[in-house]
N, C-alpha and C positions, 0 to 999 in steps of 0.2 A: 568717267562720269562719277554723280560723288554719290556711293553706294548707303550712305545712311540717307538719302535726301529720296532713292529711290526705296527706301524700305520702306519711309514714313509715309511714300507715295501710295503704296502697294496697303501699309494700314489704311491710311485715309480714303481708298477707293472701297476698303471691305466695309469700313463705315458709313457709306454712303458722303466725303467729303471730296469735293475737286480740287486739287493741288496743281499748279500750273510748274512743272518745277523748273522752267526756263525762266518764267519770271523771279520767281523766289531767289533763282541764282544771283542774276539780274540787282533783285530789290535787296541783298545783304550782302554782295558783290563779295560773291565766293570764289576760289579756286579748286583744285582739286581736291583734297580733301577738307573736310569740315570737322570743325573742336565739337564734342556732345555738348559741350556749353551753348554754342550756338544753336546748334539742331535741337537741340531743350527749348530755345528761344522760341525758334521758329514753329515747333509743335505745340507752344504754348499759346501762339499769335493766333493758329487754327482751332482752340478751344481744345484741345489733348490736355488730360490731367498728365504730368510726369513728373518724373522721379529720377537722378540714376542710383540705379543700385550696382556696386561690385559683387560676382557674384564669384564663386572658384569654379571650376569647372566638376569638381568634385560635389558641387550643393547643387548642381543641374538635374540631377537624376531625380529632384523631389519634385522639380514641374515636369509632369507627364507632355510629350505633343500635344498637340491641337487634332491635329489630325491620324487617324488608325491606318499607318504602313503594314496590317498583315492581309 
């Protein structure tokens, strides 16, 4: 399955949006994996502000979770 179509899924459902992603498949006749150019598109189609940023794995420590794992 193509794991950034299902992330955008998984935003869009906490935002209260419906994403069909068989159609979306379907309506930009994807394969297995997806370019972020595309998946850009297609969050942008849904009203999602984005952006991509490169980030190093090293510059991640400055965004805390979301969520408290203790």
């Amino acid at each position: 399955m193509i794991t950034g179509l299902i992330t955008l899924d998984i935003v869009a459902k906490i935002n209260g949006i419906n994403i069909d992603i068989r159609s979306v498949v379907r309506q930009y006749a994807l394969d297995d994996e997806i370019e972020i150019e595309k998946l850009q598109l297609i969050a942008k189609n849904f009203d999602f502000k984005t952006r991509i940023k490169n980030l190093p794995l090293e510059d991640m420590e400055k965004y805390p979770p979301s969520c408290n794992y203790s």
